[in-house]
C-alpha positions as CSV (number, residue, x, y, z in Angstrom):
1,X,96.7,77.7,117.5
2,X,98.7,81.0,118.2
3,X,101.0,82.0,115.3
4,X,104.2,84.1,114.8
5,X,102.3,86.8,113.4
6,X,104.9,88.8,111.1
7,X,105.1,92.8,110.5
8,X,106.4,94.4,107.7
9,X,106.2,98.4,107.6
10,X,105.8,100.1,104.1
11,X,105.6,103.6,103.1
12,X,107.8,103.2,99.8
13,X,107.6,100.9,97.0
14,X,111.5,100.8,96.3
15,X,112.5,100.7,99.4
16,X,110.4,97.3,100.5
17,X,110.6,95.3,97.9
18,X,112.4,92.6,100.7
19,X,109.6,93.1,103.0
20,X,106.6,92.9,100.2
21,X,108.4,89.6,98.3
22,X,108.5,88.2,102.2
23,X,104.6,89.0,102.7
24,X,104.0,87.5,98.7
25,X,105.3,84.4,99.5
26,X,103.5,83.8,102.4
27,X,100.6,84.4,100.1
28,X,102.0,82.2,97.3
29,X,102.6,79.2,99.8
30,X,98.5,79.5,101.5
31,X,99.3,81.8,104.5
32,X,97.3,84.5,105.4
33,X,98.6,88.6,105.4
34,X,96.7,91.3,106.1
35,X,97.5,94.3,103.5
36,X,96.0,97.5,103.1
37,X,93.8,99.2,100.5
38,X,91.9,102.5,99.7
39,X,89.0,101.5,101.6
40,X,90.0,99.1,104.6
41,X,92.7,96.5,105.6
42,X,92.0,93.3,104.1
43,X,92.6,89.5,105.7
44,X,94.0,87.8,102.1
45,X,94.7,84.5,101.2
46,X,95.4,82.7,98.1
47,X,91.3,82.3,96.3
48,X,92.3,79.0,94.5
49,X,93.1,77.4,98.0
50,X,90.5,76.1,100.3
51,X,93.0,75.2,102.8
52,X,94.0,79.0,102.7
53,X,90.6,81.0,102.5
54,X,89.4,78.3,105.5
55,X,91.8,80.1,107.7
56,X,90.9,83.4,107.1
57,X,87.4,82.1,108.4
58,X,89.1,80.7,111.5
59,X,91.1,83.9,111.9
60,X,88.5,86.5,112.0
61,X,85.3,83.8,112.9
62,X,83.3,84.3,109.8
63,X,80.3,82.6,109.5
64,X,81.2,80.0,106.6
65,X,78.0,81.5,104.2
66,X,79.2,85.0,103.9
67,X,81.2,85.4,100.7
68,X,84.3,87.0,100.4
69,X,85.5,89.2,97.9
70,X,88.9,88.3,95.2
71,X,91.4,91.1,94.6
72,X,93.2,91.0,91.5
73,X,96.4,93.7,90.5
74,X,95.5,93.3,86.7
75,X,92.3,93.5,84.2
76,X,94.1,90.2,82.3
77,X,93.5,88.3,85.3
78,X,89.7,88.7,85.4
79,X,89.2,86.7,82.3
80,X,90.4,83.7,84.1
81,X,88.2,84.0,87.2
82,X,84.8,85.0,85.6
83,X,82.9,84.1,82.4
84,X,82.5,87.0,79.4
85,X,80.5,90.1,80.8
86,X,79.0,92.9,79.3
87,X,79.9,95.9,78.0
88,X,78.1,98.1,81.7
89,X,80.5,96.1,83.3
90,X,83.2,96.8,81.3
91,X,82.1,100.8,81.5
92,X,82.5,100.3,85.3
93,X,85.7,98.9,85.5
94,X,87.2,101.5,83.2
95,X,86.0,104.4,84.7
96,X,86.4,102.9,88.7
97,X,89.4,100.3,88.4
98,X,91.4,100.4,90.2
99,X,88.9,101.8,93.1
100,X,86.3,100.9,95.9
101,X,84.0,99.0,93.8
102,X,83.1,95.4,93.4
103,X,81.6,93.7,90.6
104,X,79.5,90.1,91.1
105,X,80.1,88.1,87.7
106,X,79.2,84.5,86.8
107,X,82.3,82.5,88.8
108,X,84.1,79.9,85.9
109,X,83.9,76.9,88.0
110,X,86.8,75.5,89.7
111,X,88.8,78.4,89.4
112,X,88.7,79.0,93.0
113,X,87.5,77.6,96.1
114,X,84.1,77.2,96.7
115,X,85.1,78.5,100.1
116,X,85.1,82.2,98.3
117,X,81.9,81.7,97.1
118,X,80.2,80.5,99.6
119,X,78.4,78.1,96.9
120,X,77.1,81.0,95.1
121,X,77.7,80.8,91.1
122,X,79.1,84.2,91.0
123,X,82.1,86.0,92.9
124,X,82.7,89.7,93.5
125,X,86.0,90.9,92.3
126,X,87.5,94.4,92.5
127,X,91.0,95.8,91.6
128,X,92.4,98.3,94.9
129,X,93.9,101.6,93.9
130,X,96.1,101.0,96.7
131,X,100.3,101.0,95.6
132,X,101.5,98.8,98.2
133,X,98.1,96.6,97.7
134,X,98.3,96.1,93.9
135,X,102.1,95.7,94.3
136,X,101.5,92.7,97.0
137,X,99.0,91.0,94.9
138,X,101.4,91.1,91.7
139,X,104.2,89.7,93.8
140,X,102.1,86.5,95.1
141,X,101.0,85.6,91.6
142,X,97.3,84.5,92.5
143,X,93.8,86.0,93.2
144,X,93.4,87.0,96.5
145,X,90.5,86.8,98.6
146,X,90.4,89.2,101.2
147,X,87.6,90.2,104.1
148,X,88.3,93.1,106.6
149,X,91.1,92.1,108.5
150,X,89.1,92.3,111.8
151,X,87.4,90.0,113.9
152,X,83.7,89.1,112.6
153,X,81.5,91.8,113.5
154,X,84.2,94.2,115.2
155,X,84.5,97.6,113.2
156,X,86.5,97.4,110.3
157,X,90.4,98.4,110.4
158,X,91.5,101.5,109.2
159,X,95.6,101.0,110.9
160,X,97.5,98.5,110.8
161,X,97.0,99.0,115.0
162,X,93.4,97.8,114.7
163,X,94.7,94.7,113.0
164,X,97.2,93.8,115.4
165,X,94.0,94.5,118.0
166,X,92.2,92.1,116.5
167,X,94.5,89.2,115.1
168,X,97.6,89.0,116.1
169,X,98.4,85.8,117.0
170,X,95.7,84.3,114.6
171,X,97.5,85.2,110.8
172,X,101.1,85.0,109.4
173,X,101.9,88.8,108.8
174,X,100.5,92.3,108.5
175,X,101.5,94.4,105.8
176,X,101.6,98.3,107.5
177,X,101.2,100.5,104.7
178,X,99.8,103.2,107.4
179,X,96.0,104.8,107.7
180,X,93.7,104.3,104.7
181,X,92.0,106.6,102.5
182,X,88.1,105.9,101.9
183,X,87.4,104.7,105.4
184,X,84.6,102.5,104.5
185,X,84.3,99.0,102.3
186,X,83.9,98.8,98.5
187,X,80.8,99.5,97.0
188,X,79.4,96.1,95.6
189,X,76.8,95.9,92.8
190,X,75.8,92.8,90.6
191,X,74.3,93.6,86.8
192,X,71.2,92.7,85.6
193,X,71.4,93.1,82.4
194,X,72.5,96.3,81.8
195,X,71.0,97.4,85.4
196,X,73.3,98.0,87.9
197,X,72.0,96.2,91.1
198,X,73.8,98.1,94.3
199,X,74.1,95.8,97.4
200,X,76.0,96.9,99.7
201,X,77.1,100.9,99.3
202,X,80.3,101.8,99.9
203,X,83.3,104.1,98.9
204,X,81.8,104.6,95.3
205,X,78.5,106.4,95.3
206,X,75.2,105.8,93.5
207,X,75.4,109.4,92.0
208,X,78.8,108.1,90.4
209,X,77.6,105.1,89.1
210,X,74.4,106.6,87.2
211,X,76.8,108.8,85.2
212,X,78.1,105.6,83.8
213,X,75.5,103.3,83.5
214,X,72.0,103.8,82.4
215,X,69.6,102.3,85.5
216,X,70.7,101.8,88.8
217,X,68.9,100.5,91.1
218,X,69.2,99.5,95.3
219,X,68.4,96.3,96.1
220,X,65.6,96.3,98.7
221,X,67.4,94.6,101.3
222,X,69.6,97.5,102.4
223,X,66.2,99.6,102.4
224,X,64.7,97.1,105.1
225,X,64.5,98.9,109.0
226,X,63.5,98.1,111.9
227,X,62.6,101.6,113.5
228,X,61.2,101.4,116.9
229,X,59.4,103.6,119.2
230,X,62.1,105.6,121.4
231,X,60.9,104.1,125.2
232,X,61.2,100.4,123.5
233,X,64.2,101.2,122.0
234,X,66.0,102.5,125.2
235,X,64.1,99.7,127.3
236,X,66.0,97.2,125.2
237,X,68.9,98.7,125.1
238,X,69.2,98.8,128.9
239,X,68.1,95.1,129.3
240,X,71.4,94.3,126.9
241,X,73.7,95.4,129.0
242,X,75.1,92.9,131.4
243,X,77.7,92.5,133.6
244,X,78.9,89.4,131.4
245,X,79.2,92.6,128.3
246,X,81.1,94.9,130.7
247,X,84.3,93.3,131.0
248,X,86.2,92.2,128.1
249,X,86.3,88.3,127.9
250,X,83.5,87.7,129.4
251,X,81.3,86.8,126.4
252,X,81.3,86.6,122.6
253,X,80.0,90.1,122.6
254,X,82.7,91.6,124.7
255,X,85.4,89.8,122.4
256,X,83.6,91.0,119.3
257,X,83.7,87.7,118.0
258,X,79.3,87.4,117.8
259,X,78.3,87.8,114.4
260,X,74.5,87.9,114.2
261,X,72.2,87.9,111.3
262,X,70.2,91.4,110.5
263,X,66.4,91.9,109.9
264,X,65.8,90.3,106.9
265,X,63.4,88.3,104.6
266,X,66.2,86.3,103.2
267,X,68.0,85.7,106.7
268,X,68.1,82.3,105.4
269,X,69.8,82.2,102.7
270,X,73.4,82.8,101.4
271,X,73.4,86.4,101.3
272,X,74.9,87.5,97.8
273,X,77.3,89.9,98.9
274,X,79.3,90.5,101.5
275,X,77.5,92.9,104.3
276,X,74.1,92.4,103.3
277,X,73.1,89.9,106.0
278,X,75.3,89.9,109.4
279,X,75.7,92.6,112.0
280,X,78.5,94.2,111.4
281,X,81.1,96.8,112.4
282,X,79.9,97.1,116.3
283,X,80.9,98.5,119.1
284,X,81.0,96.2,121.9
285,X,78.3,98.3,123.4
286,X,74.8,99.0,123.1
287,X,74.2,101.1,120.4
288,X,71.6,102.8,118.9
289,X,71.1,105.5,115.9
290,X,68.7,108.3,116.5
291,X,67.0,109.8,113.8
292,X,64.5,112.8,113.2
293,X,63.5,116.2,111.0
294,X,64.7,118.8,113.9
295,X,67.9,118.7,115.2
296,X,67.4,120.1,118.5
297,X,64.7,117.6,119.1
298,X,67.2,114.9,118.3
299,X,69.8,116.1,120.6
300,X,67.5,117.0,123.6
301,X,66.1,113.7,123.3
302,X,69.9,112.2,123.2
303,X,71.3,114.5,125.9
304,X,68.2,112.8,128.0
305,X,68.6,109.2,127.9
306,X,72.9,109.9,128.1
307,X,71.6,111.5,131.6
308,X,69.5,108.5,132.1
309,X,71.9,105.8,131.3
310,X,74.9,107.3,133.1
311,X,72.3,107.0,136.2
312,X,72.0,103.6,135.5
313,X,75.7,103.5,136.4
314,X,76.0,103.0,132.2
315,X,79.4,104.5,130.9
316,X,78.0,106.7,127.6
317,X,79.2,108.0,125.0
318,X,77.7,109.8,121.8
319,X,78.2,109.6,118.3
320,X,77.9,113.3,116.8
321,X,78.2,115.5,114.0
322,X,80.5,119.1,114.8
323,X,77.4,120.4,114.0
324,X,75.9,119.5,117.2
325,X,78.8,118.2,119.3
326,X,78.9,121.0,121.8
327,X,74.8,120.1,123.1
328,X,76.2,116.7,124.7
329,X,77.5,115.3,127.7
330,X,78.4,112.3,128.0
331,X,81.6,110.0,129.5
332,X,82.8,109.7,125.9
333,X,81.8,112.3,123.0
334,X,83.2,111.3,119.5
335,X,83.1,113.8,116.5
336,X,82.6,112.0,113.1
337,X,83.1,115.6,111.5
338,X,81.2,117.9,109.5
339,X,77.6,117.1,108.2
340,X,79.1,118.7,104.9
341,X,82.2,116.7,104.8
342,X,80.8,112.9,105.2
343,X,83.6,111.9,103.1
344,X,85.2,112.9,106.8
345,X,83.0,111.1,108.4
346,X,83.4,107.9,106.4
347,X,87.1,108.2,107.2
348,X,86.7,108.5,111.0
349,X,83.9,106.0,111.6
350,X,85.4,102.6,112.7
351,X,88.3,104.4,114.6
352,X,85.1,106.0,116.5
353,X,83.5,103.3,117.2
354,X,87.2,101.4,118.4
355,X,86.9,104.5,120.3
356,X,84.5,103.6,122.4
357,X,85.6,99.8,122.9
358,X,88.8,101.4,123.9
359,X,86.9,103.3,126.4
360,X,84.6,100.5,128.3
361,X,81.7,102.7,127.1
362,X,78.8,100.6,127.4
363,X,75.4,102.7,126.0
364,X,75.8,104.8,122.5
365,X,73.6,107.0,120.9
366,X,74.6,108.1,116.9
367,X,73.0,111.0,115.3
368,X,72.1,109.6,111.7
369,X,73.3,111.8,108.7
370,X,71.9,112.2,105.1
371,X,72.0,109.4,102.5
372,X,73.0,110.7,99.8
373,X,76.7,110.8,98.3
374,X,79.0,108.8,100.4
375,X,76.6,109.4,103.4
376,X,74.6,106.0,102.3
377,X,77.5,104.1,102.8
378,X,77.8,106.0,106.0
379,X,74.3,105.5,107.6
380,X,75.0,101.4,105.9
381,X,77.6,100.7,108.6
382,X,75.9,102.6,111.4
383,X,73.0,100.8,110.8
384,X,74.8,97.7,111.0
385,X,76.8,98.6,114.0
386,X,73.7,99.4,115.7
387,X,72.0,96.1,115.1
388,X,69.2,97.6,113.2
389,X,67.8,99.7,116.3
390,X,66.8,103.1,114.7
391,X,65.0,105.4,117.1
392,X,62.4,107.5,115.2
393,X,61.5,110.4,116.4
């Protein structure tokens, strides 16, 4: 069903409160509005609702076992979602609320619909530092679960242009409150005690988190890889690419709508967090991340198989630091900035990657970056965007 997709445009508070009392109503009555925070656009919905948080899945094509995440605009409001926590959690939400980072907590049951949950016992809830976000979700007077306002598996939105991209026509009203800030998703982290359990990385870092809590720890499912030798890798790659992937429409792929699940030893199950079990964030071309201890190596070998693809009658395109952007040819070169600035490059990443779907470039090769700081998160969603091919050389 196509929908009479409504746009309200906010850049002040005062001046829209007409426009953000129209988008809290839809909220209030189980429509869908995609809104803006600090780290991406979100797809919200009222979290009590199932009739509500079932269309975000409908909207964006969500497999139904990936839980989503509930936004809340005040610290009162938590006590009503989740049973009593502990003081590390408590620690966290002072020091990083409101701000990029989820907490998992034991769910009170029936407080919202299993839906959010995904039949989990717990539910990840964070508090935006977003104005126009935290104003929004005061306004509709209920928790509200909100995705990436993208279609499953596309790169997240960082404009209220990539959300029009991908679902106009499919939700009730976006909410432009203009670029975001982080670039990247919340980080999300579950306690353990008084262990802090890290499971998907994201726009708070694990250096920031041990100066609050005493142990943190990354769960060993984002430390999984499946690193192949570089002639497999490209061999793959090239078999991938079919006609049916080059123009748009032709498959699930080329609509971005094919969510597959990653490498795992728990592909079975209901992964606990958001991110930690789908392929996410891609291109709708190949792509793959190349990795190695000399530079120059890595870009000669990239600057090769860019020659070799575009032979193929490939259209290429690169994914570089401006460290190393000037060694490459290719039909579409894309800067994520500095290697010293990956806060940059967290910023820039899924308009990059939009980039090259905007392009009809078909082959990508990303340079990898350092993982530590915000550069986990970063190397995270490349991974995922890549489908898990990481070319070691």
């Amino acid at each position: 069903m196509i929908r009479n997709t409504s746009y309200w445009e906010v850049r002040d508070l005062e001046t829209s409160t007409e426009a953000l009392d129209e988008a809290a109503q839809i909220l209030a009555s189980g429509g869908t509005v995609a809104f803006p925070t600090e780290t991406v656009y979100g797809l919200g919905a009222d979290a009590r609702s199932t009739s509500a948080v079932e269309q975000i899945f409908a909207a964006k094509g969500r497999p139904s076992d990936n839980p989503l995440i509930v936004h809340i605009a005040d610290i009162a409001d938590l006590d009503m979602l989740v049973f009593p926590y502990n003081s590390t959690a408590r620690q966290l939400m002072d020091r990083f609320w409101p701000g990029p980072l989820t907490i998992v907590l034991p769910v009170r049951p029936g407080v919202i619909s299993p839906r959010v949950t995904a039949g989990l016992s717990t539910v990840g809830v964070r508090m935006p530092a977003h104005d126009v976000a935290l104003a929004l979700i005061a306004r509709a007077g209920c928790p509200v679960a909100a995705p990436s306002a993208n279609r499953s598996g596309r790169p997240s939105p960082t404009l209220a242009a990539h959300v029009r991209e991908d679902l106009a026509g499919r939700i009730d009203g976006i909410v432009d409150g203009g670029p975001t800030g982080v670039g990247v998703e919340s980080t999300v982290v579950e306690l353990i005690g008084d262990r802090v359990n890290v499971l998907r990385p994201g726009g708070v870092t694990v250096e920031a988190l041990r100066e609050v809590a005493a142990e943190v720890t990354i769960d060993p499912a984002l430390t999984r890889t499946s690193d192949i030798a570089p002639s497999d890798a490209i061999a793959a790659s090239s078999e991938q690419i079919t006609d049916a992937s080059r123009h748009a429409g032709d498959s699930a792929l080329a609509q971005g709508t094919a969510e597959h699940a990653a490498p795992a030893d728990d592909a079975g199950h209901t992964p606990r967090s958001p991110g930690m079990k789908y392929a996410h964030y891609a291109p709708r071309g190949t792509m793959s991340i190349v990795k190695g201890d000399a530079p120059g190596q890595v870009s000669a070998w990239i600057q090769a198989e860019l020659d070799a693809a575009s032979q193929r009658g490939e259209r290429s395109g690169v994914l570089a630091f401006d460290e190393h952007i000037a060694a490459y040819r290719a039909d579409v070169v894309v800067s994520c900035g500095s290697l010293h600035a990956l806060e940059h490059a967290a910023q820039r990443l899924y308009a990059a990657l939009r980039e090259f779907d905007e392009q009809g470039v078909t082959f990508i090769l990303a340079e990898a970056c350092p993982e530590d700081g915000i550069g986990l998160a970063v190397m995270n969603r490349l991974v995922k965007a890549a489908g898990h091919r990481i070319i070691q050389l």
